[in-house]
C-alpha positions as a Python dict, from the first residue, in 0.01 Angstrom:
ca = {
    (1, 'X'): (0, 0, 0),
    (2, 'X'): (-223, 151, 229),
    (3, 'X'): (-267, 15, 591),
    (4, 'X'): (-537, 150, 822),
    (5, 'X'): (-533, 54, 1198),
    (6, 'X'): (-809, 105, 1414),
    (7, 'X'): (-741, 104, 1750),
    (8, 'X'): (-429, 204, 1868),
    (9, 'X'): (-350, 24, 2192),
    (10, 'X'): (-28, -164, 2317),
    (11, 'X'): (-27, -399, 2050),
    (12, 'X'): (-116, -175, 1705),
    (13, 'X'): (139, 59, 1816),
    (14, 'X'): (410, -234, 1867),
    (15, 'X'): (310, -320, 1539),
    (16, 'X'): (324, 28, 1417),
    (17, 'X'): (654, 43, 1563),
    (18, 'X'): (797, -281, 1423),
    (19, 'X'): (687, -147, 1035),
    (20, 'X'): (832, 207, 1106),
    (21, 'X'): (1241, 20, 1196),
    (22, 'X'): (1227, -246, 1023),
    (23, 'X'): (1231, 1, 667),
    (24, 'X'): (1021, -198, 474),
    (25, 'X'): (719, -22, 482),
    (26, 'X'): (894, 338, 396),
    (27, 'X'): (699, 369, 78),
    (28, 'X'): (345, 273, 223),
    (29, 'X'): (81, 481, 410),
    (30, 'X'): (31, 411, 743),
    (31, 'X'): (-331, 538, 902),
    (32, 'X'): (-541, 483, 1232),
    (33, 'X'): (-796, 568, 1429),
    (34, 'X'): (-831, 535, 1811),
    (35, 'X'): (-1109, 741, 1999),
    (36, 'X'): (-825, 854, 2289),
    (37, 'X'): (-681, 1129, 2030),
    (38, 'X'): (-339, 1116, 2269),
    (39, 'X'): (-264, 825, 2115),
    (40, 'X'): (-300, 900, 1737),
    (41, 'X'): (-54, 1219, 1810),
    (42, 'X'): (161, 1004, 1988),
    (43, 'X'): (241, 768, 1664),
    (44, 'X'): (191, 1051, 1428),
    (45, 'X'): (517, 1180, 1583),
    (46, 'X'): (697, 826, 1623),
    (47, 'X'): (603, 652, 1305),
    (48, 'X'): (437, 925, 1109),
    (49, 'X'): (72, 788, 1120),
    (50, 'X'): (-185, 974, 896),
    (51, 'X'): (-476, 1023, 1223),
    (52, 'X'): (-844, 956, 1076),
    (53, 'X'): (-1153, 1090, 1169),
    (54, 'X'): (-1331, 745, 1233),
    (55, 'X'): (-1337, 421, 1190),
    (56, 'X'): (-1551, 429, 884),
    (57, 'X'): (-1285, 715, 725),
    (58, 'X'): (-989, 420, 812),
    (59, 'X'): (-1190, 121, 624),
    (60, 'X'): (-1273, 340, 338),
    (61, 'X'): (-959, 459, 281),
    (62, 'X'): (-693, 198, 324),
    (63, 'X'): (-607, -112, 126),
    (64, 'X'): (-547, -379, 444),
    (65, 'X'): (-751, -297, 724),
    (66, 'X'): (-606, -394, 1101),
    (67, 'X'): (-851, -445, 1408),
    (68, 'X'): (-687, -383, 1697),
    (69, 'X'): (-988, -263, 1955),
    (70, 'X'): (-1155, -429, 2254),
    (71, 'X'): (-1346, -800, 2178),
    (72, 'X'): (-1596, -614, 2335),
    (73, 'X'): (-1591, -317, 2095),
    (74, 'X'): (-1624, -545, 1771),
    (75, 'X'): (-2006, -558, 1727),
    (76, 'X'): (-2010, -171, 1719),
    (77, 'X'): (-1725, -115, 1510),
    (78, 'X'): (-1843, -347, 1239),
    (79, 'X'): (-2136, -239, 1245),
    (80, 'X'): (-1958, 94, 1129),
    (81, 'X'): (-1715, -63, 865),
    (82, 'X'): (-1964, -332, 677),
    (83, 'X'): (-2029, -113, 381),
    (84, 'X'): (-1673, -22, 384),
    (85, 'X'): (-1547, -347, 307),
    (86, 'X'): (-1538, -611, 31),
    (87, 'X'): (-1347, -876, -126),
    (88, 'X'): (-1089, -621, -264),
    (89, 'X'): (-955, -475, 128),
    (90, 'X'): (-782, -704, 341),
    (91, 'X'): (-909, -757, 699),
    (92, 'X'): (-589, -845, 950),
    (93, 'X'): (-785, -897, 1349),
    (94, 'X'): (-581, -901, 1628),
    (95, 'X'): (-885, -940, 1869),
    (96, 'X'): (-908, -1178, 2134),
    (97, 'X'): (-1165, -1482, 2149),
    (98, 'X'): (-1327, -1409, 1765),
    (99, 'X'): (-1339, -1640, 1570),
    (100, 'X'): (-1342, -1665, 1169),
    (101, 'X'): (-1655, -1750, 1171),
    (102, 'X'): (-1775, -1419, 1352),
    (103, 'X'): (-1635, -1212, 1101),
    (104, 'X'): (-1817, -1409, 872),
    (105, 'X'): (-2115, -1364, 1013),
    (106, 'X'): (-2095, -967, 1061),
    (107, 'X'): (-1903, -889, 686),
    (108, 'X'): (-2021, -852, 329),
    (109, 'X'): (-1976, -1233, 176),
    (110, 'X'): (-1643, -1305, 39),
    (111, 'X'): (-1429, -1049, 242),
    (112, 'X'): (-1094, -1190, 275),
    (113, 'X'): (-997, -1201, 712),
    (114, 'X'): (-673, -1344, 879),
    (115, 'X'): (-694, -1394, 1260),
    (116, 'X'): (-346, -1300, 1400),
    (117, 'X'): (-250, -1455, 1750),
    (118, 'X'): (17, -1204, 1832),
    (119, 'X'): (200, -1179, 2192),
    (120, 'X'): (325, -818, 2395),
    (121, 'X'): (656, -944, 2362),
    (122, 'X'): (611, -720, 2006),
    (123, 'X'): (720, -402, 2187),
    (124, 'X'): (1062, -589, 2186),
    (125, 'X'): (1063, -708, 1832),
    (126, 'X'): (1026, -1058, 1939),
    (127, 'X'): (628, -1183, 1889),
    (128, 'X'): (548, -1518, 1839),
    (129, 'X'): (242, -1499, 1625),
    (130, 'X'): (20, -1715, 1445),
    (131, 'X'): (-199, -1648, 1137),
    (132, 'X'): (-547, -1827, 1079),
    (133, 'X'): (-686, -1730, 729),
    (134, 'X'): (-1052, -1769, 585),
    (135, 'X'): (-1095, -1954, 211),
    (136, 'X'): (-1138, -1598, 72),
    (137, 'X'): (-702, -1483, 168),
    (138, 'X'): (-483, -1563, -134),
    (139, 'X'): (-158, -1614, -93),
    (140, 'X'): (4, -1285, -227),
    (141, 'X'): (-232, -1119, 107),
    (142, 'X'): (-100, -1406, 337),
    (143, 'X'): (266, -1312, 240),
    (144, 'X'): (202, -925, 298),
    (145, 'X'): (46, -1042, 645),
    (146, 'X'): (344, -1264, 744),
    (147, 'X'): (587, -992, 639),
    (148, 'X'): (391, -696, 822),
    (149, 'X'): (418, -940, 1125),
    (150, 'X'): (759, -1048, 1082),
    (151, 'X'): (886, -666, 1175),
    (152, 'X'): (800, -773, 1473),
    (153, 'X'): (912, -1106, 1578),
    (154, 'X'): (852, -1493, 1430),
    (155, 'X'): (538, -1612, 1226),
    (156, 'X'): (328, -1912, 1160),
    (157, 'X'): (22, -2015, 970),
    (158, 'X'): (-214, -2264, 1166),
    (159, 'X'): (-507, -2438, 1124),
    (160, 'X'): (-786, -2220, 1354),
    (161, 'X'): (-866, -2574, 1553),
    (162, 'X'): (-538, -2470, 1721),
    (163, 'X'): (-567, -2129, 1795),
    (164, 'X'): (-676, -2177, 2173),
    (165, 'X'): (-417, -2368, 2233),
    (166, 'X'): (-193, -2104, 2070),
    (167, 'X'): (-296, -1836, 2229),
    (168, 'X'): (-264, -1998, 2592),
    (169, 'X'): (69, -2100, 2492),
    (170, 'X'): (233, -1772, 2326),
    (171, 'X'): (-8, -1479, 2425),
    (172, 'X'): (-102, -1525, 2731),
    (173, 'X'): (179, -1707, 2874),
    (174, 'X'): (435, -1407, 2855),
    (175, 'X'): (242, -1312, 3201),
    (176, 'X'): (329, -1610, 3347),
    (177, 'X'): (704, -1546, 3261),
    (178, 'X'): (713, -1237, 3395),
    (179, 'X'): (567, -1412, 3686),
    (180, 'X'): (889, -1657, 3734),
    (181, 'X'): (1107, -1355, 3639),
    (182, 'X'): (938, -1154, 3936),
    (183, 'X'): (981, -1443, 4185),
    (184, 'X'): (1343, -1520, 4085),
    (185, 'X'): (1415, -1170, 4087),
    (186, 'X'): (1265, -1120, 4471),
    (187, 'X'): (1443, -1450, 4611),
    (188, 'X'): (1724, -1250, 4442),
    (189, 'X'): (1653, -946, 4688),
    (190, 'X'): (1565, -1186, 4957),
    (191, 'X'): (1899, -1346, 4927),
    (192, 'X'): (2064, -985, 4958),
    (193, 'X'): (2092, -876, 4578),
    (194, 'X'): (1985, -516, 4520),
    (195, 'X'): (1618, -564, 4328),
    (196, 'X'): (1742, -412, 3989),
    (197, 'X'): (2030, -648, 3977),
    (198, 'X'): (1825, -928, 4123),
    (199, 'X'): (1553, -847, 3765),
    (200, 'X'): (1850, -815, 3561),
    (201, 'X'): (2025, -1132, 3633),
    (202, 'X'): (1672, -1288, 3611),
    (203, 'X'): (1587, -1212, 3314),
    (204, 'X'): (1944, -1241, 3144),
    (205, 'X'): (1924, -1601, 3272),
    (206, 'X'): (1568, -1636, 3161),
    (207, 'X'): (1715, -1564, 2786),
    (208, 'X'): (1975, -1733, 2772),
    (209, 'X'): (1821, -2059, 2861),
    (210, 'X'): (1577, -2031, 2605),
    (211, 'X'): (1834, -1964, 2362),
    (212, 'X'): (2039, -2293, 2465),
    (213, 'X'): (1674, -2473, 2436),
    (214, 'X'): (1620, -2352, 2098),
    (215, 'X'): (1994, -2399, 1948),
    (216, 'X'): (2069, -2775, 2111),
    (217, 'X'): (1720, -2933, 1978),
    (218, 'X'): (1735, -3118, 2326),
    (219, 'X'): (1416, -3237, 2531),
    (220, 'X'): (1460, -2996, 2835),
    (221, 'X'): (1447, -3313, 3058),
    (222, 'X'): (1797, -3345, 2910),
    (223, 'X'): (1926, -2988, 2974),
    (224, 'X'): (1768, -3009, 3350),
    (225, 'X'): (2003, -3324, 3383),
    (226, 'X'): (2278, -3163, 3240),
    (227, 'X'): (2237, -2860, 3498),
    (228, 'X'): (2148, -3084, 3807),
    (229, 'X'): (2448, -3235, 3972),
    (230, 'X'): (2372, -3550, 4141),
    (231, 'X'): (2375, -3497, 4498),
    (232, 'X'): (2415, -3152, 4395),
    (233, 'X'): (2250, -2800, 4497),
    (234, 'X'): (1968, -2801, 4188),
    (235, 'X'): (1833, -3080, 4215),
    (236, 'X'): (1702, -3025, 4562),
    (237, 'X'): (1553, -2706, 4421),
    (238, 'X'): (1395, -2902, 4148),
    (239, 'X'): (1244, -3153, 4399),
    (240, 'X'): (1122, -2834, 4593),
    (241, 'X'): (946, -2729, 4299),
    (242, 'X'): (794, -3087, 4216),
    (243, 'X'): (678, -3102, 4593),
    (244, 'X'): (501, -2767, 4575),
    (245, 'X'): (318, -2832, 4229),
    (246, 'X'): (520, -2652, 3962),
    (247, 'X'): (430, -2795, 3657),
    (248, 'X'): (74, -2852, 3797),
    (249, 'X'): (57, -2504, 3800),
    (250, 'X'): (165, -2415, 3490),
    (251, 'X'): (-83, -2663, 3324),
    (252, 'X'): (-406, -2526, 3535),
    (253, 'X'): (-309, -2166, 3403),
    (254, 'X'): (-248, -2233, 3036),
    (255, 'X'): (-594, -2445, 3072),
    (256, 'X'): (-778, -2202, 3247),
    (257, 'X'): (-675, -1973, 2964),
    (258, 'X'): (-794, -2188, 2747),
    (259, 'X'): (-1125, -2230, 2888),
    (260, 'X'): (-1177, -1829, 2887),
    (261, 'X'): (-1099, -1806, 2502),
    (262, 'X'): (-1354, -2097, 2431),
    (263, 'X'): (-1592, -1844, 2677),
    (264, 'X'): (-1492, -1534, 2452),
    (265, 'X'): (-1562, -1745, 2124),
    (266, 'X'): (-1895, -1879, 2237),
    (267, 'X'): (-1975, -1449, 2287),
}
């Protein structure tokens, strides 16, 4: 099999990355195009990437075809690919804010297109991504896609009414984490830890705790009561984040995401 990336950013080279360890792909061609030629020589030394000349040489060439460039870079890019593709290539998007329908609208009739909702978190093997498919995707190409995307982390198919919500909730929420991590991590310092000890501890923590949330199948109202004392130490920190608006917070961000990706969609 033949995949061709185009764009080569932060999130096709985490991809790139996840094929190249995981050992799966060892028998398959791996190609891309990106016009910053630093990266193409940087994964044709990590991961052995075949560099293109263009986009158009990518498309033409490869069997499944990954998007990985700027939203704002898609009108101009297709525009390069349409005669390039049909209902025989695959056409895997990792761009922000496009719909199905877009690619629908810009591709030969009968192209086959998943929308993947991956996260950064794939530079650590550890994505949570969704898949949104078009009628055209059977389900030998939806297996390939959920295996190229399981090298790098979890998967899950979902209906595209859901893909704001899922991309609020898994893509651009990892910011908000680091967020937390960064303000536990400088009370840390503040409280007289060292600041890479202070991070470490931080995010340790972090993981664990969503490891305990995942394994006991409990409501985390129930693991916050098993933590909090009565009378104790956490709970007055938990009433000092109610007072100041925590979860407030946290619910104007992921909808304020939201409202940006319906912006992106509308173009």
């Amino acid at each position: 099999m033949k995949y061709g990336f185009i764009g080569l950013g932060n999130m096709a080279g985490a991809i790139l990355q996840g094929m190249h360890q995981s050992g799966r792909f060892g028998q398959d061609t791996l190609m891309g195009y990106d016009v910053d030629q630093g990266k193409m020589d940087a994964l044709t030394r990590s991961v052995g990437l075949q560099a293109m000349v263009s986009e158009a040489a990518v498309a033409q060439a490869c069997d499944v075809l990954v998007l990985a460039v700027k939203p704002q870079m898609a009108d101009g890019v297709l525009d390069k690919l349409k005669d390039a593709l049909d209902e025989k290539k695959l056409v895997i998007t990792v761009l922000a804010g496009k719909p199905l329908a877009y690619y629908a609208s810009r591709l030969t009739s009968g192209v086959p297109v998943i929308r993947v909702l991956p996260n950064l978190n794939a530079l650590a093997g550890r994505s949570t991504t969704g898949l949104c498919v078009n009628e055209h995707v059977s389900q030998q190409q939806l297996a390939l896609t959920t295996a190229l995307f399981e090298a790098v982390g979890s998967v899950m198919t979902l209906p595209e009414a859901q893909a704001t919500a899922f991309s609020a909730l898994t893509g651009a929420a990892p910011a908000f984490v680091f967020a937390f991590i960064d303000a536990l991590a400088s009370a840390g310092v503040k409280a007289g830890f060292p600041r890479d000890t202070a991070q470490a501890l931080a995010a340790d923590m972090l993981m664990g705790s969503a490891a305990l949330t995942q394994q006991s199948g409990q409501h985390p109202a129930q693991l916050i009561d098993r933590v909090c004392s009565p009378g104790g130490t956490t709970i007055e920190g938990m009433h000092a984040l109610k007072a100041l608006g925590f979860e407030h917070a946290v619910h104007a961000a992921v909808e304020a995401v939201m409202e940006k990706d319906r912006k992106l969609a509308q173009g």
